[in-house]
N, C-alpha and C positions, 0 to 999 in steps of 0.2 A: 504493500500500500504506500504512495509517492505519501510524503510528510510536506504541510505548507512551511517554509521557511521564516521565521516570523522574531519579530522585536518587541519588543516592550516596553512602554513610557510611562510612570509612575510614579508615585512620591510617597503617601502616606498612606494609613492602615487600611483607607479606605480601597486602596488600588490593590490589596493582598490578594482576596478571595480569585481575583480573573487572574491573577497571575499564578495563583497557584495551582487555577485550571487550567492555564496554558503549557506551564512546566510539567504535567500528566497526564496531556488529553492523547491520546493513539495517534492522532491524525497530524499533530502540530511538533516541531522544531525550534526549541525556541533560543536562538542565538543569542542574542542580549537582551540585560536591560538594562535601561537609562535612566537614569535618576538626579537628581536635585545632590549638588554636595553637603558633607555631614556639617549638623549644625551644633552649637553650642546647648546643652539642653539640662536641666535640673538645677537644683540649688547649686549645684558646686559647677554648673556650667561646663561640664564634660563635655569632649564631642558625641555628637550622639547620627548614627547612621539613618535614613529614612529608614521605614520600616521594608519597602521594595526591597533594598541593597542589603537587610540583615536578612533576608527569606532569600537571598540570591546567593546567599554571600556561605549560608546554611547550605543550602540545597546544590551547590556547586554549580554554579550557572554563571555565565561570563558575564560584567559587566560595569558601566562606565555613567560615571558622574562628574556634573558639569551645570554650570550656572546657565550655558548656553548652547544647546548641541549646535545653533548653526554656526557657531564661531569655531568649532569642532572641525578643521581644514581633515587632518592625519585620520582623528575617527570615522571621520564620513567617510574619507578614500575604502576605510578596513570595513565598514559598514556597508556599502558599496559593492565590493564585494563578496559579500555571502548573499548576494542575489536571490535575496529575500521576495516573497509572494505578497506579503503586509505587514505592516506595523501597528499596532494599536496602542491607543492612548487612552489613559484614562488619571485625569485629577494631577496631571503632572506637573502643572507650574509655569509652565514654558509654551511660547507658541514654536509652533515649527514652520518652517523658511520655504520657500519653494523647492529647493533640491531636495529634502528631506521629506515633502509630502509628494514627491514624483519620485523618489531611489526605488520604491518597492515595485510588484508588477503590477499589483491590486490598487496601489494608491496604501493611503492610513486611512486606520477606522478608528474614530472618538466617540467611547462610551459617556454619555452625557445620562444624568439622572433628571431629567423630565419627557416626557411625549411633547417634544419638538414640533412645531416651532415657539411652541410655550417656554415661556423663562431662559432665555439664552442668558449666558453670564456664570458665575461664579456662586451663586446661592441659588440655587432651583429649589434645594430642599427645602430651605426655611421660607421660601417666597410662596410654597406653594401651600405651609402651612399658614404662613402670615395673610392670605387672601382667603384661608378658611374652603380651598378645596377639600374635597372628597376622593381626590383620585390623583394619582401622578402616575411617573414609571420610569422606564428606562430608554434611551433613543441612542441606535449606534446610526453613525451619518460619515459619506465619506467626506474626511476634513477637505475644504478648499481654505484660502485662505482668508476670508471673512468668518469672524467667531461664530462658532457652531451652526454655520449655514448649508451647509454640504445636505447634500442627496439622503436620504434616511433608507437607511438596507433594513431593519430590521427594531420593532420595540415589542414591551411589553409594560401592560397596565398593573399600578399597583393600586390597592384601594390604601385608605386616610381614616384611620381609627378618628372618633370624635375626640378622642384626651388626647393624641398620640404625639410625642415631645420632639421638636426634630434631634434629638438623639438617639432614640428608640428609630425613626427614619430613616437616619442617618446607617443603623445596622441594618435594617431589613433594606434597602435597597444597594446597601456594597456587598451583599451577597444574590441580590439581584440582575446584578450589572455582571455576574458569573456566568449566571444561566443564561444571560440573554447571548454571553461570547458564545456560549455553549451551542444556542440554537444556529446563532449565524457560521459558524463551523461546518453544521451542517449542513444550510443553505450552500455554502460556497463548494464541500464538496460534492454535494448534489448538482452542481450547477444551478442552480433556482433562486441565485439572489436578484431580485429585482430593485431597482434604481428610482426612489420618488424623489421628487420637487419642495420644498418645503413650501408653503403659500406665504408668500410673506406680508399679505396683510393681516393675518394672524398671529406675528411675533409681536410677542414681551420679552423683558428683559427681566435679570433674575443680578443687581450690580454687588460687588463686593459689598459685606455687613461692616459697617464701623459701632463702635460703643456707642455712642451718640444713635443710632436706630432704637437701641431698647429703653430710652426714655418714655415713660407711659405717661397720656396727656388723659386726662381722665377724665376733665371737664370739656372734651374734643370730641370726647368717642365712646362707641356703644359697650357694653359690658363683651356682648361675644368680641367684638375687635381688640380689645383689650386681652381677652381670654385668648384668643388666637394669636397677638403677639408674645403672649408670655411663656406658651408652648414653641411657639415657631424658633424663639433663638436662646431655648434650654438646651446644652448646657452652654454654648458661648456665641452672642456676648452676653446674655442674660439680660435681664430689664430691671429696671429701677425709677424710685425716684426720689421725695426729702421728706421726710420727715421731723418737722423743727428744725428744717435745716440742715439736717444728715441724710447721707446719702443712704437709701434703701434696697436693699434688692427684696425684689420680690420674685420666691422661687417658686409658689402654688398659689393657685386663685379661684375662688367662685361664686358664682352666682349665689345672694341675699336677699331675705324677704324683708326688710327694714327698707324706707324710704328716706333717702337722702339728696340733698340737693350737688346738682353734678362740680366734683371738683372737690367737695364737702369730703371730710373725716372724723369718725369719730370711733369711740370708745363703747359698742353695746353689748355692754355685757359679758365683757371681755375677747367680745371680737372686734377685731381692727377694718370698718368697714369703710370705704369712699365711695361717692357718689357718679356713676357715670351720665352720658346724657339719654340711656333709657332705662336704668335702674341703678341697683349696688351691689356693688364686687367686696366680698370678704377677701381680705389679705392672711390668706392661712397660715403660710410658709413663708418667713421673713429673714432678712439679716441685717443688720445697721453695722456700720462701719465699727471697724475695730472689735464687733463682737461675735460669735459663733452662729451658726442659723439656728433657729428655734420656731415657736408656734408664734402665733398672736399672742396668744393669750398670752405665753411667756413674756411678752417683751411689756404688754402695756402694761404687768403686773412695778417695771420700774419705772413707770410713767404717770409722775402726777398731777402734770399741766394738762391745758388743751391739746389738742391736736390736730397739725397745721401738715396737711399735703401738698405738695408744689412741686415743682418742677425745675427748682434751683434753691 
């Protein structure tokens, strides 16, 4: 049975699971992989290898790290030739150059975690919990060089638990994005991958998260929106906001039968609840700066003022 000859682009734990199916699928060859170089990581600041390059590095698999594969003259020649059938990409960091998406015979295939042409960009996942979908998935497309605009060979749909945290997401679609290499494997050697169009009057954008996103405006927005940001970007970057002042996280939240006016904070009864603009969110799960997380109820217990929600 001919083996497709194939690469690997990658960076963190999320890119594990398809590499791991690559590295023992019958059908595949899997020459290198590419990865981000080792970063500085933990208290003591050690270098620390992507998680790709330690499962590569384990598994005796060849391969090469680099801040930039196109700037990569020597590797690409050696890359070049192992006249490779594909390369696949997934969560790697780095865009790739024109030589680099034309070396292979197939082109490269980028695994993207949305049903394309939804949520292009960098957060699909959290964008798709933060719009309060019911459904996402996985989309392999072959890359051209406009971000994640390439032809779609191949997806599949995930459904969107009503609680479900994009951390909890975040695992069940990086072992999704396995099985989808899985199916298109077998498409290609079937011969039966077929080549779609994205429509591009149906793209969104999904931009990089900054801390400043998980600021929660309380007095802006409905209790579900609120509910939906505080899962969407658990566990990072998390959402917050002040309390007298101090910065807040808040790590669980829900729906209250107490009426309060939106923006409003109070103290009922030992639950910490605020006002949105169609009802009131209990503040369950809290932290205030400088202290451990705890309940509500713990924290207003050393709280003997009013209570003043804001947003600086």
């Amino acid at each position: 049975m001919k083996k497709f000859r194939v690469a690997y682009c990658g960076t963190p734990d999320f890119s594990v699971p398809t590499l791991e199916l690559l590295s023992k699928h019958p059908q595949i060859d899997l020459r290198y992989v590419i990865s981000m170089p080792d970063r500085p990581a933990g208290r003591g600041m050690e270098l620390k290898s992507p998680e790709v390059i330690e499962f590569a590095r384990k598994n005796n698999i060849p391969f090469f790290q680099t801040e930039n594969v196109n700037r990569e003259v020597e590797f690409k020649k050696i890359l070049k030739d192992e006249n490779l059938d594909f390369i696949v990409v997934l969560a790697f960091a780095q865009f790739l150059g024109e030589e680099m998406l034309t070396m292979a015979r197939l082109g490269c295939f980028n695994i993207h975690t949305s049903i394309l042409p939804k949520y292009r960009g960098a957060a699909p996942i959290q964008y798709a919990l933060w719009n309060g979908d019911t459904e996402t998935g996985v989309s392999i497309q072959q890359m051209v060089k406009k971000m994640d605009a390439g032809d779609l060979v191949h997806f599949r749909t995930v459904s969107i638990g009503a609680k479900e945290t994009g951390g909890e997401l975040y695992a069940k679609l990086k072992e999704e994005a396995a099985v989808a290499m899985d199916d298109l494997i077998q498409k290609l050697a079937e011969g039966k991958v077929t080549f779609t169009k994205q429509d591009e009057s149906q793209v969104s954008f999904a931009p990089t998260l900054k801390k400043e996103d998980g600021l929660l405006k309380f007095g802006e927005k409905t209790t579900t929106q609120i509910l939906n940001l505080i899962r969407a970007l658990d566990p990072w970057p998390g959402t917050y906001c002040f309390l007298n002042g101090k910065r807040l996280k808040v790590l669980k939240a829900e729906k209250y039968h107490a009426g309060i006016a939106a923006g409003k904070a109070k103290n009922d009864m030992g639950s910490l609840i605020v006002g949105c603009t169609d009802g009131t969110l209990r503040l369950a799960e809290i932290q205030l700066e400088g202290k451990k997380p705890c309940s509500d109820r713990e924290l207003l217990n050393g709280i003997k003022t009013d209570i003043i929600i804001s947003e600086k």
